[in-house]
DOGU-107794 format. One record per residue: residue number from 1; residue in three letters; chain; x, y, z of N, C-alpha, C, O in turn. Coordinates in Angstrom, 3 decimals. Layout:
BEGIN
NUM,ALA,A,X,Y,Z,X,Y,Z,X,Y,Z,X,Y,Z .
...
% end
This chain:
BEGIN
1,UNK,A,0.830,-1.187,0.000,0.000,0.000,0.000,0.871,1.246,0.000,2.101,1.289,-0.002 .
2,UNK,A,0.005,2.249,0.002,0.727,3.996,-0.325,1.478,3.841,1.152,1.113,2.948,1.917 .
3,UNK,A,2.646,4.843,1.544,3.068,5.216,2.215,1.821,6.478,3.339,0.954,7.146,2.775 .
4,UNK,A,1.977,6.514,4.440,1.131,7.824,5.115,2.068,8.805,4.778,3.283,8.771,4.584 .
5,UNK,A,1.162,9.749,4.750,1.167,10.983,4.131,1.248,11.857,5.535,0.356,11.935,6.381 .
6,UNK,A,2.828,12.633,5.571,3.219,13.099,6.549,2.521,14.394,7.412,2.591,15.420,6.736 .
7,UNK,A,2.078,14.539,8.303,1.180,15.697,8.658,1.959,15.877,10.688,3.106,15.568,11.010 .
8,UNK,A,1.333,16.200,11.235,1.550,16.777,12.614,0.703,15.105,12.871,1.609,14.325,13.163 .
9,UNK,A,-0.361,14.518,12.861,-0.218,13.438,13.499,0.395,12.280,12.810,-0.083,11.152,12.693 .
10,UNK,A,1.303,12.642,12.457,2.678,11.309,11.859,4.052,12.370,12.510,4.666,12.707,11.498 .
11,UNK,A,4.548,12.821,13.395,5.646,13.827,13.403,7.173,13.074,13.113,8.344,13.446,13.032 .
12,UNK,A,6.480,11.896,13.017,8.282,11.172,13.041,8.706,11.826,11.409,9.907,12.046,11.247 .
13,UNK,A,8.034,12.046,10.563,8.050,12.313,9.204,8.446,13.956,8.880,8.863,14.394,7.808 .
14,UNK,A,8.271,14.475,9.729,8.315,15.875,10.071,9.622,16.625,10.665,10.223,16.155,11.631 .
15,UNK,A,10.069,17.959,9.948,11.176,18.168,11.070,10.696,19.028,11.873,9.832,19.853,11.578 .
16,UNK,A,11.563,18.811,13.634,10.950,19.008,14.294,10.912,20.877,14.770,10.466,21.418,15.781 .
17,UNK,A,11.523,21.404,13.656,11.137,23.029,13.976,11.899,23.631,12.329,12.853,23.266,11.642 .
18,UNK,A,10.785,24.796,12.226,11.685,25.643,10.937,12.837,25.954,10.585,13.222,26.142,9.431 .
19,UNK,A,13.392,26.018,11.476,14.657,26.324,11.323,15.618,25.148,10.815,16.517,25.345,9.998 .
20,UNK,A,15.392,24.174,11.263,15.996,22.842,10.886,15.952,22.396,9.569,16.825,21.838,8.904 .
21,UNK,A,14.554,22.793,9.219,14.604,22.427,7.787,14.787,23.198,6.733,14.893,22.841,5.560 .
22,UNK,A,14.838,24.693,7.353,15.661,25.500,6.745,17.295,25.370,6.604,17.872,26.130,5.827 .
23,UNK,A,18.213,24.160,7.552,19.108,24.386,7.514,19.522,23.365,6.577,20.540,23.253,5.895 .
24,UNK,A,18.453,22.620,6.710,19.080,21.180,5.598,18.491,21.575,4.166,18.314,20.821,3.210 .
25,UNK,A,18.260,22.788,4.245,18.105,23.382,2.679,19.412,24.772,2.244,19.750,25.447,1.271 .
26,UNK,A,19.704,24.620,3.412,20.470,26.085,3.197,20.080,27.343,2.931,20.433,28.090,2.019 .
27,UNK,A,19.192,27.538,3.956,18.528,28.706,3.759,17.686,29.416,4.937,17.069,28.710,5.734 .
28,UNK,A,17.665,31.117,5.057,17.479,31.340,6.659,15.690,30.788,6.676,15.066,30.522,5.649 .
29,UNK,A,15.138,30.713,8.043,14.014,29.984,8.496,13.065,31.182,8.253,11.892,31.003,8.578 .
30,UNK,A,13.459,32.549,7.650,12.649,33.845,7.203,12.149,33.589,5.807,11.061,33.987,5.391 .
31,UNK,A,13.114,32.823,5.045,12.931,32.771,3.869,12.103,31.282,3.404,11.354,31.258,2.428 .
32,UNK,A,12.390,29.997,4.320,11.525,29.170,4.117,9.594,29.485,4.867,8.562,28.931,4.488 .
33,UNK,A,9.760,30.533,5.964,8.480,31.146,5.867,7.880,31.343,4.562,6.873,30.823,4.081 .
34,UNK,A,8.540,32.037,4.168,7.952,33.031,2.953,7.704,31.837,1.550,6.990,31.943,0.553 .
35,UNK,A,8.481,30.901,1.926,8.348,29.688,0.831,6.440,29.043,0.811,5.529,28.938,-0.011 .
36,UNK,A,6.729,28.707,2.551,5.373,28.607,2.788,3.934,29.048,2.716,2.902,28.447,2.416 .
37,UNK,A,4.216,30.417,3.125,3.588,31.939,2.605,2.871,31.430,0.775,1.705,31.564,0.406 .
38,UNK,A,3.813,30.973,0.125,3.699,31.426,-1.356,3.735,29.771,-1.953,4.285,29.560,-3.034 .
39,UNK,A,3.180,28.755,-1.256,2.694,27.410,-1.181,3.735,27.038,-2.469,3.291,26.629,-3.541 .
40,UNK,A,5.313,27.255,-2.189,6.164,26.845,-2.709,6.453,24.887,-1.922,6.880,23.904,-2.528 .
41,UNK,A,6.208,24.945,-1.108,6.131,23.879,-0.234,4.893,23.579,0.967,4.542,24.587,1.581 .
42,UNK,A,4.200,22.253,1.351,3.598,22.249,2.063,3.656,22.049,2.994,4.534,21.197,3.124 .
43,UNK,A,2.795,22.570,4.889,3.511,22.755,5.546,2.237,22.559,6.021,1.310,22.707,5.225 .
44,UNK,A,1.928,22.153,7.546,0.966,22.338,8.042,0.994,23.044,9.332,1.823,22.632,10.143 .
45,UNK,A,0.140,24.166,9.723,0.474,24.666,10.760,-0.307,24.223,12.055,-1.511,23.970,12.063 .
46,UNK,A,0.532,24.158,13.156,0.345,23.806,14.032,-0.624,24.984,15.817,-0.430,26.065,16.374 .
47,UNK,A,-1.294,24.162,15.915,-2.109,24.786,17.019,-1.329,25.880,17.945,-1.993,26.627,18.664 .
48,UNK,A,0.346,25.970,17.905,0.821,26.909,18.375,1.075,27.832,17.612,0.923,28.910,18.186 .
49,UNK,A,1.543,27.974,16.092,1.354,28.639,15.374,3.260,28.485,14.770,3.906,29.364,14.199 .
50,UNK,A,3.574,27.554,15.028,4.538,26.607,14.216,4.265,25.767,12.853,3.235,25.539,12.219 .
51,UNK,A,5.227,25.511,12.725,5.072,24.579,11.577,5.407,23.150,11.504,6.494,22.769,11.938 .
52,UNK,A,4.438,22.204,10.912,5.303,20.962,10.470,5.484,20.921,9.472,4.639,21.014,8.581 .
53,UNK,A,7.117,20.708,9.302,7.482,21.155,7.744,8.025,18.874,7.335,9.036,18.302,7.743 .
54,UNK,A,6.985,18.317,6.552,7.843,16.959,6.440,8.333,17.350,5.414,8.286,18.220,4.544 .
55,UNK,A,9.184,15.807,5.998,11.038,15.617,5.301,10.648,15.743,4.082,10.977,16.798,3.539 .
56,UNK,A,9.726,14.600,3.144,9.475,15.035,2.031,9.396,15.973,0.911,9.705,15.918,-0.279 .
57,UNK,A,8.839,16.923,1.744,8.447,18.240,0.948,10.343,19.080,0.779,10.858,19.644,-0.187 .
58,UNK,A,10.760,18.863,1.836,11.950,19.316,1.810,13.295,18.436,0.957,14.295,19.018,0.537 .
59,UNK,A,13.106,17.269,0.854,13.947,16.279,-0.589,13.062,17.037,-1.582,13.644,17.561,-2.532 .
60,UNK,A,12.077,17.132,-1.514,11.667,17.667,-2.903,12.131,18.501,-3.460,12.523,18.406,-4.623 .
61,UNK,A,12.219,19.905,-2.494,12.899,21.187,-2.868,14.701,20.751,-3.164,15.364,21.445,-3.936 .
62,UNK,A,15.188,19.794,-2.593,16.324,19.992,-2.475,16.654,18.997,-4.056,17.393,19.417,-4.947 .
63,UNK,A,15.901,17.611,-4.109,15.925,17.600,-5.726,15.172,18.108,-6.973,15.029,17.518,-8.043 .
64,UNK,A,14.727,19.307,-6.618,14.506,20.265,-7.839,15.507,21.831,-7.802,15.325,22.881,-8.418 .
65,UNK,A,16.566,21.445,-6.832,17.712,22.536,-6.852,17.330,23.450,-6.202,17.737,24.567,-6.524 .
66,UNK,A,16.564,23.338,-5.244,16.383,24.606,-4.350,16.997,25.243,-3.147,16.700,26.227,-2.470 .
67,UNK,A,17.766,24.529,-3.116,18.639,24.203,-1.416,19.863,25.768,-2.087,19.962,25.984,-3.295 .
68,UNK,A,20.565,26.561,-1.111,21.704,27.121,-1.329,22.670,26.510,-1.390,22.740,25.377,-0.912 .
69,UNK,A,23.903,27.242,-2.137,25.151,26.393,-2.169,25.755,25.887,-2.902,26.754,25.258,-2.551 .
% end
């Protein structure tokens, strides 16, 4: 069957703050906001007003050359 589809109730799939997955893209956690902002990537926001950013979405960006560097 399909793989689950990563969200806030799967977090193992998820990194666990913006900034992190801003870093494994190379890029500041202002600018992967603004990624989000402009549904360059999907992200789901969280009841505190965080993000779960999964790993997925972030290999994605990084194999379509989006990462700095």
């Amino acid at each position: 069957m399909g793989q689950e589809a990563p969200t806030m109730q799967n977090p193992s799939l998820c990194y666990p703050s913006l900034s992190q997955a801003a870093a494994a893209l190379g890029i500041t956690a202002k600018t992967l906001r603004r990624w989000i902002e402009a549904d360059r990537l999907k992200a789901e926001k969280k009841l505190n007003g965080s993000y779960a950013i999964p790993v997925s979405e972030v290999e994605r960006l990084k194999a379509e050359g989006h990462q700095q560097g």
